[in-house]
C-alpha positions in Angstrom: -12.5 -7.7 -31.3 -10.3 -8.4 -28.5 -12.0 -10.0 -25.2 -12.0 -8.3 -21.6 -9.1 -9.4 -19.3 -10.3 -12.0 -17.0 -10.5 -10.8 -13.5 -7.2 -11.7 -11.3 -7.4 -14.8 -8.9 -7.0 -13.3 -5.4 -3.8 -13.9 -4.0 -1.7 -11.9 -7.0 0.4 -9.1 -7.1 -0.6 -7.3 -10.3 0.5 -3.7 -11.3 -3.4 -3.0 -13.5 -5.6 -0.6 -11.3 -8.5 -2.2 -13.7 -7.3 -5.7 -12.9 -7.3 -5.3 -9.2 -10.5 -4.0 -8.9 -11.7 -6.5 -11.0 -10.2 -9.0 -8.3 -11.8 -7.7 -5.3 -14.9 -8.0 -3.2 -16.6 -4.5 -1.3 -14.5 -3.8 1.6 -11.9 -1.9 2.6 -8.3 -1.6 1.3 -4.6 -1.1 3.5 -2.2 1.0 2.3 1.5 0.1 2.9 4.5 1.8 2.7 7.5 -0.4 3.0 10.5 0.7 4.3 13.4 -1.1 5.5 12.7 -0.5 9.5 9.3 -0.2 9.1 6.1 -1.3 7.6 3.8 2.4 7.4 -0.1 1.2 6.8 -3.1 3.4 6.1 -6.5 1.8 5.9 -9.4 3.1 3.6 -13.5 3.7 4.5 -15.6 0.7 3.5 -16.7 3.5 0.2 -12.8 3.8 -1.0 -13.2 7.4 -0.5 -11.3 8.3 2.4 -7.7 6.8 2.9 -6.5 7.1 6.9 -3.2 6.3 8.5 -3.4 3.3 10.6 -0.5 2.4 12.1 3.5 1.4 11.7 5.0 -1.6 12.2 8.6 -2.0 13.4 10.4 -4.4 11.5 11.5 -7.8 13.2 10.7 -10.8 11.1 9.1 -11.3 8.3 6.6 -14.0 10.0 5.6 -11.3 13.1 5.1 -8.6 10.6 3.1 -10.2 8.3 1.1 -11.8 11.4 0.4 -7.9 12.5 -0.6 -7.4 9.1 -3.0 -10.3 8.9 -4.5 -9.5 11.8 -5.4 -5.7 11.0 -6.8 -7.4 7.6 -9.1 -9.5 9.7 -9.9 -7.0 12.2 -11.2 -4.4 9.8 -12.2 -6.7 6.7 -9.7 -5.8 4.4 -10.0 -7.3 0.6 -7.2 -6.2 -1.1 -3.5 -4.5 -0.1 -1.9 -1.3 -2.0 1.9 -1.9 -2.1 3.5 1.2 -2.5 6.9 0.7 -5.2 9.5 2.5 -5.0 10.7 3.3 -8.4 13.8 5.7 -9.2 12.4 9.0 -10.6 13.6 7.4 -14.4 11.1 4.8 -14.0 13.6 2.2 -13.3 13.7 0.4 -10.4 16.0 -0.9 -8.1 17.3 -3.0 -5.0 14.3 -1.5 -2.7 11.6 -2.2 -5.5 13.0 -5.9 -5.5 13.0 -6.2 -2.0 9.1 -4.9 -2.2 7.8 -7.4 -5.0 9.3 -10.0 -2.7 7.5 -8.7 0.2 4.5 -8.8 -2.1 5.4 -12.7 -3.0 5.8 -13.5 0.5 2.0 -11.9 1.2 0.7 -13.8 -1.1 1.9 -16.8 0.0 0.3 -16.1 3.5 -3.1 -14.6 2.4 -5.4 -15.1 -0.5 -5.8 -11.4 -0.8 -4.7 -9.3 -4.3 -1.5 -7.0 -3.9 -1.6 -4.1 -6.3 1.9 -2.4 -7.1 1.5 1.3 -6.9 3.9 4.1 -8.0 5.2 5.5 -4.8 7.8 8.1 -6.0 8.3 11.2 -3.8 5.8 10.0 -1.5 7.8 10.6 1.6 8.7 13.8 0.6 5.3 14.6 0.2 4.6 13.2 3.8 7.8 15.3 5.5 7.0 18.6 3.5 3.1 18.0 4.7 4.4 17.8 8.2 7.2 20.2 8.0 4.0 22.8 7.5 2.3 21.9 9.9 4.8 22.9 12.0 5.6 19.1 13.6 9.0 18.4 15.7 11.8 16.2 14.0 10.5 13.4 16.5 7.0 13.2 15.5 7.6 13.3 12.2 9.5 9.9 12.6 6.6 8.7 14.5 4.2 9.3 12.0 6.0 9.7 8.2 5.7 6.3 7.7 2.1 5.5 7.5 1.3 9.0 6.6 3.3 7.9 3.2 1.4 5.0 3.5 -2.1 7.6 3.5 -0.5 8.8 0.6 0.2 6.0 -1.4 -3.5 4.7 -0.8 -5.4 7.7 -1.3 -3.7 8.1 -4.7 -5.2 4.9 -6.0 -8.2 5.6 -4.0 -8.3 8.5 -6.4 -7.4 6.7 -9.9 -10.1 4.2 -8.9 -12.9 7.2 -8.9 -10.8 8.7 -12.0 -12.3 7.9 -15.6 -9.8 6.5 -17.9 
């Protein structure tokens, strides 16, 4: 009989929706979707029902945007981050999913707070057809696409966290 997993220490990236919940405390979650000009971030209800967009951040350094970050953890008592990766539709994964597990490296350097990887494929579309119905100008959907991908990504997990296995 083999043993149960022991819980993560915080301060991991880990790809296990089991294992990361395992590693956190009660509190709320950000969602982040990482693009290359911006950072898109959605933040869930203290219950992890309900995932809303938060905010973007433009992209300067990595230092300011992780300072932004940091500070929106703190401000609304955030115990864990949802990293959305971006996988190619044949699972595989490529320069923009390296360039997110070294943004999740270089978080956990910073901040003793678990990462979990989650599957972001098509997410964006699924934030531009959303707004395309609802009938919102070419501008606003750059305003808002990035941290409504963000929503997206979180409220998934939010989702397989409720889900039985």
């Amino acid at each position: 009989m083999s043993q149960p997993a022991a819980p993560e220490p915080p301060g991991r990236t880990m790809e296990d929706p089991q294992s990361f919940l395992a590693a956190i405390q009660t509190g709320r979650l950000i969602g982040i979707d990482a693009g290359t000009k911006t950072l898109g971030l959605a933040l869930s209800d203290v219950t992890r029902t309900i995932a809303s967009p938060l905010e973007t951040i433009k992209r300067t350094k990595f230092t300011a945007d992780a300072a932004r970050l940091l500070s929106l953890v703190n401000e609304h008592g955030v115990v864990g981050l949802v990293l959305g990766l971006p996988r190619n539709l044949d699972g595989t994964e490529g320069p923009r999913a390296q360039a997110t597990r070294a943004l999740a490296r270089n978080l956990n350097k910073l901040a003793q707070l678990p990462v979990l990887l989650w599957d972001e494929r098509l997410t964006t579309a699924e934030a531009e057809r959303m707004l395309i119905g609802a009938d919102q100008t070419r501008k606003r959907r750059g305003e808002v696409i990035d941290k409504l991908a963000a929503t997206i990504i979180l409220q998934s997990a939010l989702d397989r966290f409720r889900s039985p296995q």
